[in-house]
PyMOL CGO cylinders between C-alpha atoms (Angstrom):
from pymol import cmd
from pymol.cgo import CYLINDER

trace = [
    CYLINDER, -2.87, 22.10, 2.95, -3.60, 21.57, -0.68, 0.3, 1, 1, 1, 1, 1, 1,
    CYLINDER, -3.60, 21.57, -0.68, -2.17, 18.00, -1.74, 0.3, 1, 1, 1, 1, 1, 1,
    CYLINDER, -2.17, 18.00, -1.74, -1.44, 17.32, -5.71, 0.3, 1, 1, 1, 1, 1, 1,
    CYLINDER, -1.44, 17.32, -5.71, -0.46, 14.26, -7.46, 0.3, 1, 1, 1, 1, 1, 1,
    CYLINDER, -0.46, 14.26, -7.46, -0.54, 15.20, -11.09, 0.3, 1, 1, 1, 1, 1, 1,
    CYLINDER, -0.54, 15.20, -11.09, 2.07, 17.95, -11.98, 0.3, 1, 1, 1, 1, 1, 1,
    CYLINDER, 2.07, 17.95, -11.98, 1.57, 18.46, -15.60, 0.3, 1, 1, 1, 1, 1, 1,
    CYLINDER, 1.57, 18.46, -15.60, 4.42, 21.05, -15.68, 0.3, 1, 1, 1, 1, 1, 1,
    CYLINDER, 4.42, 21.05, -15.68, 6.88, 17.74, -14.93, 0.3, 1, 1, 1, 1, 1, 1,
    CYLINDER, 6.88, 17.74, -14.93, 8.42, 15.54, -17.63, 0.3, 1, 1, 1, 1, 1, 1,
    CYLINDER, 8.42, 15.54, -17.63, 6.85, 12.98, -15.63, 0.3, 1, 1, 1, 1, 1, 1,
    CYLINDER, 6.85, 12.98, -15.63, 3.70, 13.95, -14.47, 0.3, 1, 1, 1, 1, 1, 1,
    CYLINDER, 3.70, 13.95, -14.47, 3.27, 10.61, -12.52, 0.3, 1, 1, 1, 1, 1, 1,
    CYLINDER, 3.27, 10.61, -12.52, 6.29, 11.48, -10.86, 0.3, 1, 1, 1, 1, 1, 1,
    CYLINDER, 6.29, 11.48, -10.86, 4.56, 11.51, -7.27, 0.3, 1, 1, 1, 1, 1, 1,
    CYLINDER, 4.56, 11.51, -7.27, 2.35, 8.53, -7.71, 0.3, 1, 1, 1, 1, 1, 1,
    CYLINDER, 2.35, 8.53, -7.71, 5.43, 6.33, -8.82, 0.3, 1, 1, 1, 1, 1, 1,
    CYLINDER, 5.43, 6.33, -8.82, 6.83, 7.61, -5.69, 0.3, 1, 1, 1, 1, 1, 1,
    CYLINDER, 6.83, 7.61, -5.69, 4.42, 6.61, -3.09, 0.3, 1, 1, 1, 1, 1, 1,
    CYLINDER, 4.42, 6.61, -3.09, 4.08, 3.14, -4.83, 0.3, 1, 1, 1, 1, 1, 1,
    CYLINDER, 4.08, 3.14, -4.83, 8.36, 2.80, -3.99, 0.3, 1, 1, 1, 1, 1, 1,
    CYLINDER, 8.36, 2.80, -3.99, 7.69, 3.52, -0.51, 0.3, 1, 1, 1, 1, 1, 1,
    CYLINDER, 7.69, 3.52, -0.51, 3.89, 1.70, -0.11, 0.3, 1, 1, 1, 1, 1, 1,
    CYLINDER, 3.89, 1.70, -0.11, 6.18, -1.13, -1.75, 0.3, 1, 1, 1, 1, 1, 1,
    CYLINDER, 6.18, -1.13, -1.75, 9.56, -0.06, 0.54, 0.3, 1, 1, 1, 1, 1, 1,
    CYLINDER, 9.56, -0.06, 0.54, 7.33, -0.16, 3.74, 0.3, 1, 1, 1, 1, 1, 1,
    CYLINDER, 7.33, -0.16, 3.74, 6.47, -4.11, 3.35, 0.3, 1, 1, 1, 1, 1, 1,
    CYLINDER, 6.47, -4.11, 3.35, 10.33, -4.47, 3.53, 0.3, 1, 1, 1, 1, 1, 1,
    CYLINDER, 10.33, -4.47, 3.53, 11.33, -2.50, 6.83, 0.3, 1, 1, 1, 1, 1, 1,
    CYLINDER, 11.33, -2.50, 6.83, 10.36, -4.25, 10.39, 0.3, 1, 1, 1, 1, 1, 1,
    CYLINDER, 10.36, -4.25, 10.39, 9.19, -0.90, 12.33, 0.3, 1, 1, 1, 1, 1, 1,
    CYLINDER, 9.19, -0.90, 12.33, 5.54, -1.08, 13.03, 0.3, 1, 1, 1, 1, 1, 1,
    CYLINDER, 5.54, -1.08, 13.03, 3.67, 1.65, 12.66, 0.3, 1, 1, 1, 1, 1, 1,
    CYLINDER, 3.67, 1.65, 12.66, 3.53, 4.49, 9.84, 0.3, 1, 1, 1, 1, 1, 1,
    CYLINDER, 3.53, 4.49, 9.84, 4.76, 6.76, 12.09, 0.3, 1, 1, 1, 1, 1, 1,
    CYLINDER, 4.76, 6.76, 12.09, 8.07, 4.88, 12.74, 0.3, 1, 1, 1, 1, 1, 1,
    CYLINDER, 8.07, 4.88, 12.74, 8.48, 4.90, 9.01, 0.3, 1, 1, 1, 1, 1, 1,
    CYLINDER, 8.48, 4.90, 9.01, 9.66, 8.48, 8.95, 0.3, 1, 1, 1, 1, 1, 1,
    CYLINDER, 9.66, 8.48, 8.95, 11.88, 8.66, 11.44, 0.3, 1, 1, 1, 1, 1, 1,
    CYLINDER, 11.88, 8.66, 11.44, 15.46, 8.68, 10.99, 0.3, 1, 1, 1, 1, 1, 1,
    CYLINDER, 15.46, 8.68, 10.99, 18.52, 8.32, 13.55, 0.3, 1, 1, 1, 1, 1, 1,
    CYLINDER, 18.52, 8.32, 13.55, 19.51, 5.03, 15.31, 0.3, 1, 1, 1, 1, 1, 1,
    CYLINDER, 19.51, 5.03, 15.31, 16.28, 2.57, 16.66, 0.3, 1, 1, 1, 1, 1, 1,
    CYLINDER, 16.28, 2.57, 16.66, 15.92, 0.92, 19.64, 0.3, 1, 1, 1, 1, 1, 1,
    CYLINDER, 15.92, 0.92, 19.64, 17.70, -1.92, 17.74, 0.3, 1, 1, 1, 1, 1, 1,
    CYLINDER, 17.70, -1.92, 17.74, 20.56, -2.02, 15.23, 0.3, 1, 1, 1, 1, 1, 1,
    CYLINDER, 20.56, -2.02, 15.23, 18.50, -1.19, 12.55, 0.3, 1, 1, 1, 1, 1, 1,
    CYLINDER, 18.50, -1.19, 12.55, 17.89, 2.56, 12.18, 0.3, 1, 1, 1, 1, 1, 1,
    CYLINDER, 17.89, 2.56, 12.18, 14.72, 4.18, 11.15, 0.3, 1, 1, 1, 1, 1, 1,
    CYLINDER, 14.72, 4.18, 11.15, 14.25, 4.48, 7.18, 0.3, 1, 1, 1, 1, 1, 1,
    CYLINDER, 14.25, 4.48, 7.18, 13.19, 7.59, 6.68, 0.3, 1, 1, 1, 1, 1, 1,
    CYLINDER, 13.19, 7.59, 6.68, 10.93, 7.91, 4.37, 0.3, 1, 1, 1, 1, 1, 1,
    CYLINDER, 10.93, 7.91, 4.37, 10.38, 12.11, 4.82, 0.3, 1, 1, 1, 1, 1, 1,
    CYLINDER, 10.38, 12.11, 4.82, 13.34, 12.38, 2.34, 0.3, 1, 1, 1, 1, 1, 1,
    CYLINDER, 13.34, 12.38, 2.34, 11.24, 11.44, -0.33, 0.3, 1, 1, 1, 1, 1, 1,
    CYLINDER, 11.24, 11.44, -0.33, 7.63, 12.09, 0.47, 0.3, 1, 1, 1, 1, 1, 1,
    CYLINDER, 7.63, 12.09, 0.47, 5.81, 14.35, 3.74, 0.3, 1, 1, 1, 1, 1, 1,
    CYLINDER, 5.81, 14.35, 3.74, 3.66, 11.78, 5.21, 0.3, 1, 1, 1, 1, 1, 1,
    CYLINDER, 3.66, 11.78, 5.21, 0.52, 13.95, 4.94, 0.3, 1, 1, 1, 1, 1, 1,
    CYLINDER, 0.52, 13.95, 4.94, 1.21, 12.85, 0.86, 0.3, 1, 1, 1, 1, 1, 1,
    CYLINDER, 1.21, 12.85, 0.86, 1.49, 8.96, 1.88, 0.3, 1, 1, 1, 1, 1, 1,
    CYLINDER, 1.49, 8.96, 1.88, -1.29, 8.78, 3.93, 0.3, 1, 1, 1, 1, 1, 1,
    CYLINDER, -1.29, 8.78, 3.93, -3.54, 10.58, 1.50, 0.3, 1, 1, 1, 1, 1, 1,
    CYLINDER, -3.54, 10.58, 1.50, -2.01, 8.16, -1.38, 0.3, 1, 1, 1, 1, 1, 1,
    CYLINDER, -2.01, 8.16, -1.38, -3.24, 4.87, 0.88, 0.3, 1, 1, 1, 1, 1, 1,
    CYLINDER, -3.24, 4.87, 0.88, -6.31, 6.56, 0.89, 0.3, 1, 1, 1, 1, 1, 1,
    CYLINDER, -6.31, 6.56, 0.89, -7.03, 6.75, -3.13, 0.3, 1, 1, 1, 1, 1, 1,
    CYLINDER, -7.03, 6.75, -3.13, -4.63, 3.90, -4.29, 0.3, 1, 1, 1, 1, 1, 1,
    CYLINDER, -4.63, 3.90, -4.29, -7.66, 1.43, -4.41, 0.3, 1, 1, 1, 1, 1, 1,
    CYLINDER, -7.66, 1.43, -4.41, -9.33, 3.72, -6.20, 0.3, 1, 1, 1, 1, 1, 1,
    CYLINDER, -9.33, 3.72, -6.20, -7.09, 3.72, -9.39, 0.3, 1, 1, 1, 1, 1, 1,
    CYLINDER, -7.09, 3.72, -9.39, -8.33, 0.25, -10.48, 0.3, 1, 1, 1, 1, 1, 1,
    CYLINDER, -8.33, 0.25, -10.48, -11.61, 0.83, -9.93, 0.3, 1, 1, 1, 1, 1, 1,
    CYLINDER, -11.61, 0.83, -9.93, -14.83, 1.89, -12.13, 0.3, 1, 1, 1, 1, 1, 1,
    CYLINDER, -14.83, 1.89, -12.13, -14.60, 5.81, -12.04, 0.3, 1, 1, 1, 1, 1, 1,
    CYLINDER, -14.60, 5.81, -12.04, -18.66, 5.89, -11.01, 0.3, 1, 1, 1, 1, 1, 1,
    CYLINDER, -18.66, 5.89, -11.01, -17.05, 4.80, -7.75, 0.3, 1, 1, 1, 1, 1, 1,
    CYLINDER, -17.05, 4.80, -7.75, -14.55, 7.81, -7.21, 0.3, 1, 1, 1, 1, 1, 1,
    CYLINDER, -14.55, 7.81, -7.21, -16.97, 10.79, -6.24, 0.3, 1, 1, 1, 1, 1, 1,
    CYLINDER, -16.97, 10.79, -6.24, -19.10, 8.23, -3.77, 0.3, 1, 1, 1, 1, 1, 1,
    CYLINDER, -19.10, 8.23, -3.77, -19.45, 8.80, -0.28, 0.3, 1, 1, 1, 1, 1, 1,
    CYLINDER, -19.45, 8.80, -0.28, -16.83, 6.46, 1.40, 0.3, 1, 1, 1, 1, 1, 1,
    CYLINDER, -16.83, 6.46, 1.40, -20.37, 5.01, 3.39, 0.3, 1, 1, 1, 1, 1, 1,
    CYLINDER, -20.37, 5.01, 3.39, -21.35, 4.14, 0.71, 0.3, 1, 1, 1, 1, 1, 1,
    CYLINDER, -21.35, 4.14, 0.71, -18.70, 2.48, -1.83, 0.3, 1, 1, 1, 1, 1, 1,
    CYLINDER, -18.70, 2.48, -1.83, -19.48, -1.12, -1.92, 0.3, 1, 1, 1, 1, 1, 1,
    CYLINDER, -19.48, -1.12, -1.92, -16.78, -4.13, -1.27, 0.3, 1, 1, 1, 1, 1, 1,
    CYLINDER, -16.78, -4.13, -1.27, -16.65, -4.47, -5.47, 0.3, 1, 1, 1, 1, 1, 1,
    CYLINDER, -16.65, -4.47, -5.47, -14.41, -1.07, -5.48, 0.3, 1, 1, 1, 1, 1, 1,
    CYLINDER, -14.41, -1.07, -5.48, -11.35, -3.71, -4.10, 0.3, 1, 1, 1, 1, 1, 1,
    CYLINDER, -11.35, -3.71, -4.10, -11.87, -6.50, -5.84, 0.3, 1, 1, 1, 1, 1, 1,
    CYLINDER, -11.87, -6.50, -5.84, -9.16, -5.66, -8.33, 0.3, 1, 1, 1, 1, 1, 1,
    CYLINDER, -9.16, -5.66, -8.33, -6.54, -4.92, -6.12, 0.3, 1, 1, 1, 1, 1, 1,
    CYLINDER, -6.54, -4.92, -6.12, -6.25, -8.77, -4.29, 0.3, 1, 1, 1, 1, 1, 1,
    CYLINDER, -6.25, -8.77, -4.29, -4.05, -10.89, -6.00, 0.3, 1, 1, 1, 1, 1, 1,
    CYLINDER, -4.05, -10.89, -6.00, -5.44, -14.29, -7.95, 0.3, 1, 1, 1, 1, 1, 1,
    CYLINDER, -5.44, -14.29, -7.95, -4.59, -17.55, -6.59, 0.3, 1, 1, 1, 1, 1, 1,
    CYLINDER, -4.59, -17.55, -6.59, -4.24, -19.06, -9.90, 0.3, 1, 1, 1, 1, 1, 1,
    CYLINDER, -4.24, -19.06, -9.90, -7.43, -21.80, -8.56, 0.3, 1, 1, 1, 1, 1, 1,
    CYLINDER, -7.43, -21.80, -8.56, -5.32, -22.85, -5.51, 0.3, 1, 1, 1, 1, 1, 1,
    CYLINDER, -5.32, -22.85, -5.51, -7.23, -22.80, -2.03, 0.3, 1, 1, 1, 1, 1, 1,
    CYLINDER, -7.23, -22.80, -2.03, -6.00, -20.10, 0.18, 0.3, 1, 1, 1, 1, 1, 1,
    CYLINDER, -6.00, -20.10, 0.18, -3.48, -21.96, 2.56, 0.3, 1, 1, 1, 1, 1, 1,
    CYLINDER, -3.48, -21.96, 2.56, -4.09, -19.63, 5.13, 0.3, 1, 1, 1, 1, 1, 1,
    CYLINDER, -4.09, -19.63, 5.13, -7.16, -21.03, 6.00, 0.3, 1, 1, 1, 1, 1, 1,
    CYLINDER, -7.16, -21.03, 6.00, -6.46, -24.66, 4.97, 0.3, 1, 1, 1, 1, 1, 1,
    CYLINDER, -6.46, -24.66, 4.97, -6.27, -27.16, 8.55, 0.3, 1, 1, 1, 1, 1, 1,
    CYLINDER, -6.27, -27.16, 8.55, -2.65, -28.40, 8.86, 0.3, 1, 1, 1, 1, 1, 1,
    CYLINDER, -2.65, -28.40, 8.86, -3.16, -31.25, 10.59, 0.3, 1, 1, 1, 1, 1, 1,
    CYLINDER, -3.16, -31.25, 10.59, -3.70, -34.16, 11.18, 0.3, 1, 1, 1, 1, 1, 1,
    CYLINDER, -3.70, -34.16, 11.18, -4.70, -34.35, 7.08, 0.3, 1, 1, 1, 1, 1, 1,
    CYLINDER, -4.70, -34.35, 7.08, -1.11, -33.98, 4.97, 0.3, 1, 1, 1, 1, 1, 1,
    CYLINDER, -1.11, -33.98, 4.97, -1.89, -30.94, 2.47, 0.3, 1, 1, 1, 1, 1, 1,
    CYLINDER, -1.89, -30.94, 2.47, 0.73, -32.29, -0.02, 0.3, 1, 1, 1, 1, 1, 1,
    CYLINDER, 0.73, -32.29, -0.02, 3.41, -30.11, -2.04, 0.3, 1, 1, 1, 1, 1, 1,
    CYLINDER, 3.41, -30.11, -2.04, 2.42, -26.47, -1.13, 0.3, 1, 1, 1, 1, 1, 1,
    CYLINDER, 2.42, -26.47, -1.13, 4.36, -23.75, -2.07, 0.3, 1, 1, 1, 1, 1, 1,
]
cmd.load_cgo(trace, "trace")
């Protein structure tokens, strides 16, 4: 199966990445686990039902966007490596800035107050 992005016959040729971005962005909001789970559809276990993603994208196209979405930010001489062999620097403009706070994850609650935190 032949997977493609870029449509340049679309008004929007970015049509399919903008897509998988919604539903990369949709997924942090839903509380199935698993990928799988994210295209079902029908009533859960629960009283939630499944989301159902496979109305919008197959997930052959989702899990090949995860795949290259770090790539988009990063310096093209990365993009035709061997995955072996692309070094850590390929992510580093994906993570978010802390603005020069410390990471609270990481900071010891107690017995030391931390102060205001957000």
């Amino acid at each position: 199966m032949k997977l493609f992005f870029f449509d340049e016959d679309s008004q929007d040729p970015d049509w399919n990445v903008c897509q998988c971005y919604m539903l990369l962005i949709a997924s942090a909001t839903e509380i199935v686990t698993g990928v799988e789970k994210l295209w079902k559809s029908g009533p859960s276990a629960g009283q939630h039902t499944y989301p159902d993603f496979g109305q919008y994208k197959p997930t052959n196209y989702f899990k090949a966007f995860c795949c290259a979405a770090p790539f988009c930010w990063s310096d093209e001489c990365y993009w035709y490596e061997d995955t072996r062999d692309v070094p850590w620097d390929v992510f580093l403009p994906c993570p978010l800035k802390l603005g020069g706070l410390p990471n609270y994850t990481y900071e010891p609650r107690k017995p030391i107050p931390l102060g205001t935190m957000f």
